[in-house]
Every structure is written in structure tokens, then in C-alpha cells.
C-alpha positions as CSV (number, residue, x, y, z in Angstrom):
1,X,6.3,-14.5,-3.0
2,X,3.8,-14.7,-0.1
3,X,2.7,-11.1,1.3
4,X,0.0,-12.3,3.5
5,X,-2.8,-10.8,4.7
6,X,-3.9,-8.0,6.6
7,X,-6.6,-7.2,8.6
8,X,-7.9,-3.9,9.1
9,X,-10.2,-3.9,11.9
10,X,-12.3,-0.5,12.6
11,X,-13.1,0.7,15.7
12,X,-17.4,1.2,16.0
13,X,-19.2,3.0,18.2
14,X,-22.4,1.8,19.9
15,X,-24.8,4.4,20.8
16,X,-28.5,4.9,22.6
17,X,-30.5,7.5,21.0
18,X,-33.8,9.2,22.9
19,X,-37.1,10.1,21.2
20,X,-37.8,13.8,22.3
21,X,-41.2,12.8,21.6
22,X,-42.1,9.8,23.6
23,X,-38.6,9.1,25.4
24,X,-38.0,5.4,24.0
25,X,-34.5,4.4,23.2
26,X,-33.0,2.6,20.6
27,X,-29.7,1.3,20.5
28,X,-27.6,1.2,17.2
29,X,-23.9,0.8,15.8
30,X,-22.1,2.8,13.5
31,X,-18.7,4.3,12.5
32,X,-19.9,7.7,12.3
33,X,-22.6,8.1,15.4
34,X,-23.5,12.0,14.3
35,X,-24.0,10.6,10.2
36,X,-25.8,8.4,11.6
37,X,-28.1,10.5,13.8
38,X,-28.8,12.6,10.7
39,X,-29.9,9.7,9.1
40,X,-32.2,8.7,11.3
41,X,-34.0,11.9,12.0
42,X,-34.1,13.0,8.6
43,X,-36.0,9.4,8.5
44,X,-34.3,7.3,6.6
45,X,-35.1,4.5,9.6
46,X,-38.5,3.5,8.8
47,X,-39.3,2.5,12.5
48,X,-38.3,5.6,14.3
49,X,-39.8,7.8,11.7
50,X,-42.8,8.5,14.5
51,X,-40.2,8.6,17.1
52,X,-38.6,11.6,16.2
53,X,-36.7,13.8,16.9
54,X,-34.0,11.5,18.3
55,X,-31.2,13.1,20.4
56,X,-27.9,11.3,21.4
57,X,-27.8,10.5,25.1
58,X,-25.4,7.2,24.8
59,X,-22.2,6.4,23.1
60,X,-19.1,4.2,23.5
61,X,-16.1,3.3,21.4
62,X,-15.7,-0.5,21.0
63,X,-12.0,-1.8,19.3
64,X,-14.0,-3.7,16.7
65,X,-17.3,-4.2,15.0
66,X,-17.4,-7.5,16.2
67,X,-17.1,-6.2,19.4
68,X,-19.3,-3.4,19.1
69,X,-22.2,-5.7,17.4
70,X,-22.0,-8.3,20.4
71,X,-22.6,-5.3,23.1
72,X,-25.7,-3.6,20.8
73,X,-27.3,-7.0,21.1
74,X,-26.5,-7.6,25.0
75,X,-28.7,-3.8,25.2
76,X,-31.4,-4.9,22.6
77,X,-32.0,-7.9,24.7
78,X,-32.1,-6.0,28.0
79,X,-35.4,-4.6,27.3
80,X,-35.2,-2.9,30.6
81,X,-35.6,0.7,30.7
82,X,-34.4,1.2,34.3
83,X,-31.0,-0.3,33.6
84,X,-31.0,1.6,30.0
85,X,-32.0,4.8,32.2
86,X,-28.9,4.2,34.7
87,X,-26.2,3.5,31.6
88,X,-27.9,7.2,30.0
89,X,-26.9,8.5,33.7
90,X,-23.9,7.2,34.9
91,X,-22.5,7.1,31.1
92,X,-20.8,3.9,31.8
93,X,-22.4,0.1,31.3
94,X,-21.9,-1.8,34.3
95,X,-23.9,-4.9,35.1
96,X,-21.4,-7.6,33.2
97,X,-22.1,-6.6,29.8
């Protein structure tokens, strides 16, 4: 007898954390965005050790990881604070992303 397969697909969020220190952003993905917060100001991330504390100023729900994944790296390659400033504002991403 052929069941088939299923696909469980999990919904990620993508999210743009602040340094209190020096106000860089970085821009992550994770199914648990506050976990993952605690993580990274406890400083378990190696590279924002210096940067902290972080705070969350960013997040959006994507249907898949896939998804979610595709957008983080769309931001990463952005490299421009002044749009990264107006998606921290406005709390939306515009721009065709």
C-alpha cells in the first residue's frame, strides 16, 4: 500500500535586530525570533558578541523557510542602511523584495 508523502512546511520568521551599542543591524531567520534573541545576547553569536545588547526592531512571518531564507538574503545583500532604516520605520519591506 502506497501512503505517500507529506510535507510539513514551517512557517519562519525573518527579523532585523539593532545593537544598543553602536546601532548596526543584522538580519537573521529563525522559528522562535525571542529564543533566538536570547541566544544572541547571551553571546552565543560569535560576531555580535561586541555588538551587544541587541534589541528587536524587525520581524515578519514568511509561509516557509525557503521563503523566509530567500528574503534574509535579498536584506544581507542590501547593505544599505537607509533602506534598512525605512523597513525599521514603516515596518513593512517595500522596494520589490
Amino acid at each position: 500500500m502506497n501512503i505517500g508523502k507529506v510535507v510539513v512546511k514551517f512557517m519562519t520568521w525573518i527579523y532585523i535586530l539593532q545593537s544598543e551599542k553602536t546601532d548596526r543591524y543584522y538580519i537573521g531567520s529563525s522559528h522562535d525570533v525571542e529564543n533566538r534573541l536570547k541566544e544572541h545576547n547571551s553571546g552565543k553569536t560569535i560576531s555580535l558578541r561586541s555588538q551587544r545588547p541587541m534589541k528587536l526592531v524587525f520581524k515578519k512571518l514568511f509561509p516557509s523557510n525557503v521563503d523566509a531564507v530567500r528574503m534574509e538574503n535579498k536584506l544581507k545583500k542590501c547593505k544599505n542602511k537607509k533602506i534598512l532604516d525605512l523597513i525599521v520605520k514603516e515596518q513593512v519591506i517595500k522596494m520589490g523584495l
